[in-house]
C-alpha angles and dihedrals in degrees: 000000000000108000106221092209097064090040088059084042091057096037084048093050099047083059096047098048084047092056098045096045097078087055090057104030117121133232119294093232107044097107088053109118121227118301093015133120138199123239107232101167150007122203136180128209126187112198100196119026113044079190109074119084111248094189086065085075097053094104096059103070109097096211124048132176135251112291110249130184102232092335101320134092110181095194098063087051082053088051093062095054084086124122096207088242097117092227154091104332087019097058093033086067089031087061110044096025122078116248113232124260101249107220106246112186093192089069098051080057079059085045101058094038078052094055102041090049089052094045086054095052090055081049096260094150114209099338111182113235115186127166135224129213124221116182132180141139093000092300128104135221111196118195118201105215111204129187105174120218142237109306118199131213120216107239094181140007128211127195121213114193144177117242115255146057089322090058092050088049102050097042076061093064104037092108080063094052111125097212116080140183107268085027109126119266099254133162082207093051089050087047096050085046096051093048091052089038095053100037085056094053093048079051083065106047098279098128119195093015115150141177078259086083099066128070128190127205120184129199117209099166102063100073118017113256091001140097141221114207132208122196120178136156119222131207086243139044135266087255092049136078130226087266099068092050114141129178114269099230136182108256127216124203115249125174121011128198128188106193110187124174106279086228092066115090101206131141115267087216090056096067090032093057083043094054121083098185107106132184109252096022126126107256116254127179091220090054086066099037085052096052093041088053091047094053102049095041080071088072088214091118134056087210129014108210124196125181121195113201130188099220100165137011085281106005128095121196115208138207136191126202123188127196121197130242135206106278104194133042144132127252128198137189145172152188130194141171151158149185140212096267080070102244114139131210125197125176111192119179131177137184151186126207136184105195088197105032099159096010100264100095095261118150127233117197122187109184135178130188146195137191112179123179119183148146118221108247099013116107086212106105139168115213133186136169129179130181119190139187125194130171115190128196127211094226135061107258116247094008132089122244092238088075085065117071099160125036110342109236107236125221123234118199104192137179129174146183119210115185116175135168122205125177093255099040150349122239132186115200119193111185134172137176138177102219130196110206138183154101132268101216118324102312120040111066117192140198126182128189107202081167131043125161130179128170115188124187122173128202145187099025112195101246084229095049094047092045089059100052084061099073089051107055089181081066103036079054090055096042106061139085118282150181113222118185118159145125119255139170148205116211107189123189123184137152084212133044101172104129081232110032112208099185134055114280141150134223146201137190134183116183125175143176130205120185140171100016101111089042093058089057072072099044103115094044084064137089104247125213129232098286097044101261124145106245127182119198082016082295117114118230125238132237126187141121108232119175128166125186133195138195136178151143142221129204128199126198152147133047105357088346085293096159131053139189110201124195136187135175117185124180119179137168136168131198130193126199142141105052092001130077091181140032110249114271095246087044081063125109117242127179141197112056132117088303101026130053094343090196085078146033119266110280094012103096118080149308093201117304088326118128128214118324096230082202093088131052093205121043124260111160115177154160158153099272145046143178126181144184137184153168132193125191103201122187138173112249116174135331107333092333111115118200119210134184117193143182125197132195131188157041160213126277135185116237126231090340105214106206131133098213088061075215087135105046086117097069095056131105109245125151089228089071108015088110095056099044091053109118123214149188148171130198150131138256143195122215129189110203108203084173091244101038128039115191123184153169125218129201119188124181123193127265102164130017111187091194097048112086086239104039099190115080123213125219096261084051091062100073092042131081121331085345098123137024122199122208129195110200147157117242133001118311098234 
């Protein structure tokens, strides 16, 4: 039994302690022996193009300081906390604080050559880079003094090349050629040509072809403050001489092997329809990355080898090699919060997968899931269970894989049973869905429902609860059995898929749903019910459009990228007519929860200005439409732990209300009062980041209530009633 009072006195005591620790925090520099300094910052100044982006330069210094938030890094102050003993207290403030950056001069002398030697690669000649020295108090500004050099246009280009099939290919590509007349003379510029050059040659049989291949001479004397360029391509490399010149021929490929574990069951025509290396083709350096890319994407190996071997003047011999994974494991997974009026939320899931269920890489998913919400003592409870079963091809059903060059869609077959038992009813929900599924190069993943089936049925209705849906005909029309059957899709774009991105990226998703429509080309063939609806099985079908899109960006920064700003905007809205008054209840929009507004519970903010619908114990606010913002400042504390500070905005809203009473106007979304239904939050979390798996916990305090009479919260009013939520959670929110 967990006592609510301690756990406010904790949580009381943890802000109390964050906010107290900048009053009595030391100096930055006092572990600093005799004769060091602190870095404190580092600065760039560019003395004759305002243009040019110093922060581009950045990278090259060879020293930076410590990372701060706004200024400030309480872990260095924590640092200096430190006795110089070596043990217990001493090593307790060594480990979790952040030693400081000791100033070194003999690496500002690296950084300069760094940066002169960059600035020449983007054709910066002989730029000038001095440094300035600024002291006081123990801690060390350097300025970085730049001066860029003479930069050079190219006023003609020339091509040199050897007589052959190379010559004829690449005169073929020389429109697509990066580098122009009037372009600047770069060594970058002539590197980024030869890597697109030469990818573009081993596309087109010319195997073992590399940007070693290519030299470069420029002739700056000619014409004043110009250059002439010579590009030419050899018959042998920048680390070769004449002597070892061969002729730069077309490949084929000859033999092709495909080794797997003898252990691993799987088809033989499954690797062979995945692989797009083909005996007698011409040789082409996106046939093996594809099937490279095909045949891990089965998830059967834990590598994907592929050998390429010259085995005669134009032919090339390969060889696969497979390594198998582990097939079968168990996955789990939960969520978990709570607020200050004591109810408790917990979400457990758990599931099974086979990864080669019949030998032919299909993919097998049991999953069950949980979402319990209770107070202790208290005899009021919200109970769900859920049990699901998926099978996934590697393949795209009905169709053959030569109509795939790139990554094969695979095909879900999915079914699933939700039970679950609220104070006020019981629902059983049976869904099923055949899914496509795949991505469009390495960055736009796509999912597309041609089939989506859900049958509700709800059962034992508290008499209270369903009288007072009669007096709201926008709720009695979300709260009845009905028959969904519709199409959908997910469109994802990201610049990075890592489950953890350690780099900066951005992201978009557009999901949507269509029903009814088709069935309503059947409509007066059917019974209708009371009210003139279309039912099948004595359940009237649903028709409605829903979409919801979302956008957002992460930046990472500091020391390691050690720092990150994260960013999301969602918008969502859904809409019913024809044979439907009202969306479904589960096609409704919800916010708070661990990803959500972290300030409240899932389904306990809005809609509107609404406040809580009595009519539920439990709460179970809801609506057509959403819009949410939020931004996350993330930073690397100690050892694997992650801090974070928040802050949320938004809300759900209802769509053109239809009842009578008028008694739910305030839930609507009008522009007169969408400022002051707008929900927010602020808070602080704590992440521990074990690389393949990131656990947190969330707290959100309240900043604006739309359903409270003052609506703006002040401090005292966080750590009172219904002030804060905390969430427990796996991975980043968003």
């Amino acid at each position: 039994m967990i006592c609510l009072s301690g756990m406010k006195k904790a949580i009381r005591l943890i802000c109390l302690l964050c906010s107290v620790v900048p009053l009595f925090s030391c100096s930055t520099t006092r572990v600093l022996q005799d004769g060091e300094f602190r870095l404190q910052k580092n600065t760039l100044e560019i003395t004759n193009d305002s243009r040019f982006n110093a922060r581009s330069i950045e990278p090259y210094i060879k020293q930076r300081p410590n990372s701060t938030f706004f200024g400030w890094n309480p872990f260095l102050n924590v640092y200096n906390w430190s006795n110089g003993k070596g043990k217990g207290w001493d090593k307790f403030v060594r480990k979790i604080g952040t030693a400081p950056v000791v100033y070194d001069p003999d690496l500002v002398e690296s950084s300069i050559e760094n940066i002169t030697s960059h600035l020449e690669y983007l054709g910066y000649y002989h730029s000038d880079v001095d440094s300035e020295i600024q002291v006081r108090k123990r801690r060390v500004k350097v300025n970085y003094i730049i001066t860029l050099g003479k930069r050079f246009p190219i006023k003609d280009i020339h091509y040199v090349l050897p007589e052959g099939e190379i010559r004829e290919e690449f005169l073929k590509d020389t429109s697509s050629v990066s580098i122009r007349r009037g372009d600047w003379l770069s060594e970058a510029a002539l590197e980024a040509e030869t890597d697109r050059s030469s990818r573009y040659l081993r596309n087109r049989g010319f195997y073992g072809f590399s940007k070693n291949y290519y030299f470069f001479e420029a002739d700056t004397l000619s014409c004043p403050d110009s250059a002439i360029l010579e590009m030419s391509i050899r018959n042998y490399t920048r680390n070769e001489t004449e002597k070892e010149a061969r002729p730069l021929n077309r490949f084929y490929i000859g033999k092709v092997s495909i080794t797997r574990p003898k252990s691993l069951m799987i088809r033989q025509n499954t690797l062979t329809n995945l692989n797009t290396i083909i005996p007698g083709n011409l040789y082409s350096e996106n046939d093996v990355s594809r099937t490279y890319s095909r045949l891990s994407s089965l998830n059967v190996f834990s590598s994907v080898n592929i050998e390429m071997n010259q085995a005669d003047t134009n032919i090339v011999d390969c060889d696969i090699r497979l390594t198998q994974s582990k097939l079968q494991g168990v996955k789990f997974n939960i969520e978990a919060s709570s607020n200050s009026t004591g109810l408790f939320g917990i979400s457990p899931q758990i599931s099974y997968y086979h990864k080669n269920i019949f030998h032919g890489g299909e993919w097998l998913n049991l999953g069950f899931m949980g979402n319990f919400q209770f107070k202790f003592n208290d005899k009021v409870r919200s109970n769900e269970f859920g049990v699901s079963a998926g099978i996934s091809f590697p393949k795209f059903l009905f169709l053959p894989y030569r109509l795939f060059r790139g990554a094969v869609p695979r095909t879900e077959i999915n079914i699933t049973y939700n039970y679950q038992n609220r104070p006020e009813y019981t629902r059983n929900i049976i869904s099923t869905s055949l899914i496509y599924n795949g991505r469009i190069g390495s960055r736009i993943y796509y999912q597309f429902y041609p089939l989506q089936l859900n049958i509700v049925r709800l059962f034992n209705l508290d008499p209270s609860f369903f009288k007072s849906l009669e007096s709201d005909p926008f709720m009695k029309n979300a709260y009845q059995d009905h028959f969904d059957l519709g199409l959908g899709g997910n469109l994802y774009y990201t610049t990075n898929a890592e489950v953890v991105p350690r780099t900066s990226f951005f992201y978009t998703r557009l999901q949507f749903d269509i029903a009814g429509n088709l069935l309503s080309a059947f409509k007066p063939l059917m019974k209708k019910d009371e009210t003139g609806s279309g039912i099948i099985w004595n359940t009237p079908y649903s028709q409605y459009v829903r979409a919801e899109f979302q956008i957002g960006k992460t930046w990472r920064f500091g020391k390691d990228n050690g720092q990150a700003l994260a960013t999301r905007f969602l918008a969502g809205a859904g809409h019913a007519y024809g044979n439907s008054n009202a969306l479904p209840f589960e096609k409704h929009f919800y916010a708070g929860g661990a990803s959500s507004l972290r300030g409240w519970q899932a389904r306990t903010a809005g809609p509107g200005l609404s406040p809580r619908d009595s009519t539920f114990v439990i709460p179970n606010q809801t609506g057509d439409m959403k819009l949410e913002a939020n931004i996350e400042y993330r930073f690397r504390m100690a050892w694997k732990l992650e801090g974070a500070v928040f802050v949320d905005a938004g809300n759900v809203w209802t769509l053109g209300n239809d009842s009578e009473s008028g008694q739910n106007t305030l839930s609507e979304f009008t522009l007169k009062n969408f400022g002051k239904s707008i929900a927010m939050n602020w808070g602080v979390g704590l992440r521990l980041d074990l690389n393949f798996l990131l656990l947190r916990v969330d707290m959100g305090m309240k900043l604006h209530d739309p359903a409270r009479t003052s609506a703006w919260l002040r401090p005292r009013d966080w750590f009172r009633q219904d002030g804060y939520a905390v969430h427990f959670g796996v991975g980043y929110p968003f």
